[in-house]
N, C-alpha and C positions, 0 to 999 in steps of 0.2 A: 608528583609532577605529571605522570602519566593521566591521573584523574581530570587536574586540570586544561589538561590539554585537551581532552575527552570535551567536557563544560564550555570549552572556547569552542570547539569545531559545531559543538549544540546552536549556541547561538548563532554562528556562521548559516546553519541548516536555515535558521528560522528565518535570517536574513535575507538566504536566499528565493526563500517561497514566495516572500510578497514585494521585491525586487522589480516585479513585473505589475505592481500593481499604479495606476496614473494616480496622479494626486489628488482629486475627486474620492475615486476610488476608498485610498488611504486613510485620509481625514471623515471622512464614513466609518469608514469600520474602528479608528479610534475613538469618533465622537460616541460608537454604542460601546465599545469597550468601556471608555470609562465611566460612563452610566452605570453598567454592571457591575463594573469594580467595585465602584461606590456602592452599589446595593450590598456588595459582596465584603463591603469592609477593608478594601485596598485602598493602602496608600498609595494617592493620586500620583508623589513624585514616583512609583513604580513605572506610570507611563510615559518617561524621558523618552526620547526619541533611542535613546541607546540602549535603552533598557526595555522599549515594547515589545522586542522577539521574548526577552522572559514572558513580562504582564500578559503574552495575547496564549500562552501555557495556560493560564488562570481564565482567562476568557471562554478558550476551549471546553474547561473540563468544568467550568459554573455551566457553560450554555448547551454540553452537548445535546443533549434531552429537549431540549428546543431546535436545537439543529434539526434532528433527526424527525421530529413527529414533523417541523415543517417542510421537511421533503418535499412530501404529495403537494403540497401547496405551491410551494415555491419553482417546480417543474410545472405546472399548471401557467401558472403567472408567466412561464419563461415563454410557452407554449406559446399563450397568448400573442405575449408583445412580439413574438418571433418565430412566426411559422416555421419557418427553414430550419430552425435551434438544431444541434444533435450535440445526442450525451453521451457522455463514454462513463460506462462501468466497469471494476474495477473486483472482482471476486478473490480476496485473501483468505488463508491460512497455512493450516500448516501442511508439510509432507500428508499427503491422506486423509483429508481433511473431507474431500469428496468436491473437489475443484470441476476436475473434469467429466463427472455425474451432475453437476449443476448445469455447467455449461451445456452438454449433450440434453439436455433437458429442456431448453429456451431454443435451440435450433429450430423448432419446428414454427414458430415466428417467422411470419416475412418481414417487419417491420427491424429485423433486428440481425446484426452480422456478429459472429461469435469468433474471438481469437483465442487458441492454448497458448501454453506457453510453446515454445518453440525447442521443445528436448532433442528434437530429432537435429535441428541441427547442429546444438550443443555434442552428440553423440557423435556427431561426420563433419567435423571440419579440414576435408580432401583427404578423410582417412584417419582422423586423431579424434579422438573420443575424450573429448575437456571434459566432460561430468565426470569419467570414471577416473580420469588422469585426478581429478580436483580428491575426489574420495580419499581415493592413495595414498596422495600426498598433499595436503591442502598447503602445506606451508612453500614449498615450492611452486604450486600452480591456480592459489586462489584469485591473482590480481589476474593473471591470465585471464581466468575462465570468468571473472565478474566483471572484466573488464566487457568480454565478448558477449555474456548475459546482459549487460548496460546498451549493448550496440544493438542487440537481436531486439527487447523492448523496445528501445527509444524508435526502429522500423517500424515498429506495429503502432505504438504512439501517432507516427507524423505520414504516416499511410492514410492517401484519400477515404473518407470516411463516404460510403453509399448509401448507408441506411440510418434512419435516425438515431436507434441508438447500437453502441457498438458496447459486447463484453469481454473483459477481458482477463485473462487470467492472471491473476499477480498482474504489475507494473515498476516500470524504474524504481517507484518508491521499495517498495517493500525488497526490491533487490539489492538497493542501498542499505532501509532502514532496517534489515531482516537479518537479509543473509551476509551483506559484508558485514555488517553490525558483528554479529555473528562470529565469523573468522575472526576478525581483531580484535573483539573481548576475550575471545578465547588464547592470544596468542601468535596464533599464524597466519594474520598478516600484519607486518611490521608497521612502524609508525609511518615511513614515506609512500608506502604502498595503501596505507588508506589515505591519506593527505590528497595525494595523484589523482586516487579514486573520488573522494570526495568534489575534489574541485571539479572534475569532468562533471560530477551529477550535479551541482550546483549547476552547471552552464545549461544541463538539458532540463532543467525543471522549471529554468525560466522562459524557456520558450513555451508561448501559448500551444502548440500541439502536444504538451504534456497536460495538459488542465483534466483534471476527471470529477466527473460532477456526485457521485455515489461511492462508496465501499461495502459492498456485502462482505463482510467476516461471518463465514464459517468455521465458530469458535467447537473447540475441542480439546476433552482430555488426552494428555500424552499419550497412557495408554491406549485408547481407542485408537487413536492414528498408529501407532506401535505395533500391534495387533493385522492392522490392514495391510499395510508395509509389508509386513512377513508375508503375507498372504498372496499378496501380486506377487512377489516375486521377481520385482527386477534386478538385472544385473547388478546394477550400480549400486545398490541400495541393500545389497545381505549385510553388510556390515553396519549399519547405520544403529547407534546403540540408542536405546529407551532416553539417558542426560541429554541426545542431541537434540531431539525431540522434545525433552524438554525446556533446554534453555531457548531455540527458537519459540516454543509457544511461550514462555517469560518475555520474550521480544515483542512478539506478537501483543500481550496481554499489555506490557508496556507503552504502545504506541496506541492499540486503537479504543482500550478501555479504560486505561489508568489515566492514556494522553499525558504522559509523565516521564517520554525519552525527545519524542520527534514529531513537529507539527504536523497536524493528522489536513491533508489538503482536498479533502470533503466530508459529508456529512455520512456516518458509518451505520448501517444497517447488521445488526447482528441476531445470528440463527444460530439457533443451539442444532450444528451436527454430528453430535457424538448417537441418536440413531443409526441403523440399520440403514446404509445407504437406497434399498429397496422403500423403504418408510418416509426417505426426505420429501416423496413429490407433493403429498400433502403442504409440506412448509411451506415449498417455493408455492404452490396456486395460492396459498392465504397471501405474502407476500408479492405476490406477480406486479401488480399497478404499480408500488413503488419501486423493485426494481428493473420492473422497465421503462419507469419512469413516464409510466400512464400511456404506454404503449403494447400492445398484443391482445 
């Protein structure tokens, strides 16, 4: 039962992404879906209208590889017909992944405004420490603290945007599709406490100041993030064990590679960061044009 509930609230997700999209729009991106389908050997009734949040799954994961090389092109084009345009990017992975080494890395752009995530607030809310409170005890205080994590992004989201493009550490999505994911396959957080949660992230994924046009995944093995962890030595984080780290990177690996939990809502650029965070700057200069989306 639980499984199936899991399957409906899937569909729900997918429902909600393109919710926002006008009927133009829509009827576009089904007339090349089923083009592909068909290349792909999909049954045409697959594309029922109740049934396209599955089919656009398959769309996905035939087209990503196109997606992604047309990036540089398709940010070009964007540029073009829309001077004014501005992108927001989108930097995932895991705990230690080397998020905030990336970021600090692209500061030195004018062209570009950099957001972390916001721990420090998550640490002092008028004195309450929700990250470490969540550690603790997750089953008592994960709606809490992702409720507050959904509130502190969806800020950074719908915040006046100044420079063209803005990066961002994590976003709503992956704090949905990640980490509450996460809590509630694990157990502790209950059925109505994801339901709650869910519907809130539905509502702010359909507003246009959620749209993010890139995802750099900084993919990495558990251990290597494992290993770093120990090393910073944050508070919150002694106890964080090697399986937690792994099933978030199974989450991870689930959505932006496999594209086989959660509609992935751009096109995903992936860097192998399991180097030597000193060694990634080479990466990022090969990569720069696309994710700065032909800016810097």
């Amino acid at each position: 039962m639980r499984k199936a509930r899991y399957r409906l609230r899937l569909i729900t997700q997918h429902k909600a992404c393109f919710s926002s999209l006008d009927k133009s729009s829509m009827f576009c991106l089904k007339t090349n879906a089923r083009w592909i389908l068909r290349a792909s050997r999909v049954k045409p009734a697959t594309l029922a209208d109740e049934m396209f949040p599955n089919a656009i799954n398959v769309f996905f994961s035939t087209c990503s590889k196109a997606f992604d090389s047309m990036h540089s092109i398709g940010t070009t084009i964007l540029r073009a017909v829309n001077p004014d345009k501005k992108f927001t990017v989108s930097v995932e992975g895991n705990i230690g992944s080397g998020k905030t080494a990336f970021l600090d890395y692209f500061t030195k752009y004018e062209n570009i405004e950099v957001h972390q995530e916001p721990v420090n607030k998550w640490r002092d809310i008028e004195g309450h420490n929700a990250l470490n409170l969540m550690y603790q005890d997750p089953t008592r205080w994960s709606l809490t603290f992702q409720h507050y994590v959904q509130l502190t992004m969806a800020k950074i989201h719908s915040q006046e945007q100044v420079r063209p493009v803005r990066l961002m550490e994590r976003s709503v999505y992956s704090a949905k599709y990640i980490f509450a994911e996460n809590l509630y396959q694990s157990g502790k957080m209950p059925d109505i406490e994801y339901v709650i949660l869910t519907e809130w992230f539905n509502w702010l994924v359909s507003k246009e100041y959620c749209h993010i046009d890139l995802i750099v995944y900084l993919r990495t093995r558990p251990e290597v993030v494992h290993e770093r962890v120990k090393k910073r030595c944050r508070k919150e984080e002694k106890a964080i064990p090697l399986e937690y780290l792994e099933h978030l990177n199974e989450l991870y690996e689930n959505w932006l590679i496999n594209k086989t939990s959660f509609p992935v809502p751009a096109p995903v650029l992936v860097l192998d960061a399991n180097k030597d965070l000193s060694n990634m700057c080479e990466i990022y200069e090969e990569n720069k044009k696309q994710i700065l989306c032909g800016y810097g």
